[in-house]
C-alpha positions, -999 to 999 in steps of 0.1 A, spaced: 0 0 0 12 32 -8 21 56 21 4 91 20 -34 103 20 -59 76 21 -98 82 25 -118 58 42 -137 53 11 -104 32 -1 -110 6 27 -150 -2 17 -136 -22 -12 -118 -49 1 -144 -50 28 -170 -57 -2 -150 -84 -13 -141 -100 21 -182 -99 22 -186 -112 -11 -165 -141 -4 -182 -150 31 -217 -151 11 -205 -173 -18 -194 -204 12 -157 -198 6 -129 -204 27 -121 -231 51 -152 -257 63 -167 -257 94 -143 -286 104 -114 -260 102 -132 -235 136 -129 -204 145 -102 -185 165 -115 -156 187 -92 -126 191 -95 -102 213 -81 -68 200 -70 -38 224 -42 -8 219 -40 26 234 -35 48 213 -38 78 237 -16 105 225 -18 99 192 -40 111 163 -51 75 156 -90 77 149 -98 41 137 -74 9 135 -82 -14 106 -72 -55 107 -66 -75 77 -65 -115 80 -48 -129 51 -42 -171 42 -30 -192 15 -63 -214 21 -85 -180 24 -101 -164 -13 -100 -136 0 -90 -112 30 -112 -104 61 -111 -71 70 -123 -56 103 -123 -21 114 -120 -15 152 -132 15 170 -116 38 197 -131 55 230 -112 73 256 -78 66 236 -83 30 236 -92 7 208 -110 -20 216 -132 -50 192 -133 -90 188 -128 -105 155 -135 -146 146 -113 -157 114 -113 -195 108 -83 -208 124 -49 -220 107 -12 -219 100 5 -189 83 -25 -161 94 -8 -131 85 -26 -100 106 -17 -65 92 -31 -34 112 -32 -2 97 -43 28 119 -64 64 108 -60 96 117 -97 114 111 -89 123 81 -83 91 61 -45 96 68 -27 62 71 -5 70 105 10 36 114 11 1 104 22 -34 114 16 -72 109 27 -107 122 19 -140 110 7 -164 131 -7 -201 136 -42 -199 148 -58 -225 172 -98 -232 171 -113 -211 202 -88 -190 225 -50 -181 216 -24 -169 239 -17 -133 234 3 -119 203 16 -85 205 22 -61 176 42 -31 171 29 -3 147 56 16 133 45 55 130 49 70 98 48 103 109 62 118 141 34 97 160 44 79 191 43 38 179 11 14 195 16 -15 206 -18 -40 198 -27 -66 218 -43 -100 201 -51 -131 224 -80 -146 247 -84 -116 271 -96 -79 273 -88 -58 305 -105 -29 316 -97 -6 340 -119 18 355 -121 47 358 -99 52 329 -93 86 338 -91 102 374 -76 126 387 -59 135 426 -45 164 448 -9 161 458 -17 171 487 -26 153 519 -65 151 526 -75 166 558 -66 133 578 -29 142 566 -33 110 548 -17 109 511 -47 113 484 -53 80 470 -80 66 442 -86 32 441 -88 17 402 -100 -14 396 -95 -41 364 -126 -64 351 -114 -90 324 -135 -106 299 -129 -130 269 -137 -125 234 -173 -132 237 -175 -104 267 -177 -132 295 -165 -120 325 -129 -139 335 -115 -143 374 -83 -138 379 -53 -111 394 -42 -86 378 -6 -76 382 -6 -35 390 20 -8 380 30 28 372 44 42 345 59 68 365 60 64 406 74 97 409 42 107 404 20 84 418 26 44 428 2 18 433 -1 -12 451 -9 -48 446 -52 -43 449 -49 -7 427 -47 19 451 -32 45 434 -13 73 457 -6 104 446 34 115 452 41 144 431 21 165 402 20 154 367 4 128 350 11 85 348 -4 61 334 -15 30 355 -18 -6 340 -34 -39 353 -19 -71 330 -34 -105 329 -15 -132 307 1 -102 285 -26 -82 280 -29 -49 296 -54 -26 306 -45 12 316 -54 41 329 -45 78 335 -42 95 365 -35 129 369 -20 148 402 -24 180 404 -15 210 435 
């Protein structure tokens, strides 16, 4: 694909076709299954306004194609392709504007049901900050995304803390159990602890993740005087 202005109107045709080919019965047989990704990346800070997936195969007539939406900086979608070897997943992100901003693929062998988790790195082709994209069995959320804290003590003289929490689901939106391993981007300006109490240390702003089995969930807190 060439690099440079692309409208959105240039992705509706290989979606067409990827449709055309699910109607006419092609691909794989039922015998083959389906593999269930679940697809997350943050893409706060960037001007990334839709990330697009392509599935490609030697066995498949055509390619799937699957666009992914974003809220609150994150994208976030499932997408079932029949499973096999040599699955080669390219991601492409938007900016608003049809701009191409980043892309990146792997090829993979996918197994009928879950997979473990896959991550992918897409390269900026501007001055964009890269994304790292998430495929596997698992979603995590945490909430709120976005909070915010006082550096100051509270009127107890206690630290201000916020307390996040993380709610995992699989690619069908079933909620998993499990613990969630906490951290801080930056503990200078706030830290948090094993059950995701965040405390605030300095101002600024960090971002917090909760990761289950590789995938990661994060959010933003911001400490302000």
């Amino acid at each position: 694909m060439c690099v440079g202005r692309l409208r959105f109107a240039s992705i509706l045709a290989p979606v067409l076709v990827a449709l055309a080919a699910c109607s006419a019965g092609g691909g794989p047989g039922p015998s083959a299954g389906d593999a269930d990704l679940a697809i997350r990346a943050d893409v706060s800070g960037t001007n990334v306004a839709m990330v697009v997936v392509q599935v490609t195969g030697s066995d498949l007539p055509a390619p799937l194609v699957f666009n992914i939406s974003i809220t609150n900086g994150v994208a976030s979608g499932t997408i079932t392709v029949p499973a096999g070897s040599s699955r080669t997943i390219t991601l492409r992100a938007y900016d608003a504007g049809g701009v191409l901003t980043h892309n990146g693929s792997a090829t993979v062998t996918l197994q009928p049901g879950t997979n473990p988790t896959v991550s992918i790195i897409l390269t900026p082709l501007t001055g964009d900050l890269p994304i790292t994209v998430t495929l596997g069995a698992f979603v995590v959320t945490v909430a709120p995304a976005l909070d915010s804290l006082g550096v100051s003590p509270n009127s107890l003289g206690h630290p201000a803390t916020a307390q996040l929490t993380a709610t995992i689901r699989d690619p069908q939106g079933n909620l998993v159990t499990g613990t969630v391993n906490w951290a801080t981007l930056n503990p200078g300006v706030a830290f948090v602890n094993a059950t995701g109490l965040v405390t605030a240390t300095d101002s600024g702003t960090t971002k917090v993740a909760a990761v289950y089995q590789g995938v990661s969930g994060v959010a933003v807190v911001v400490v302000t005087r």
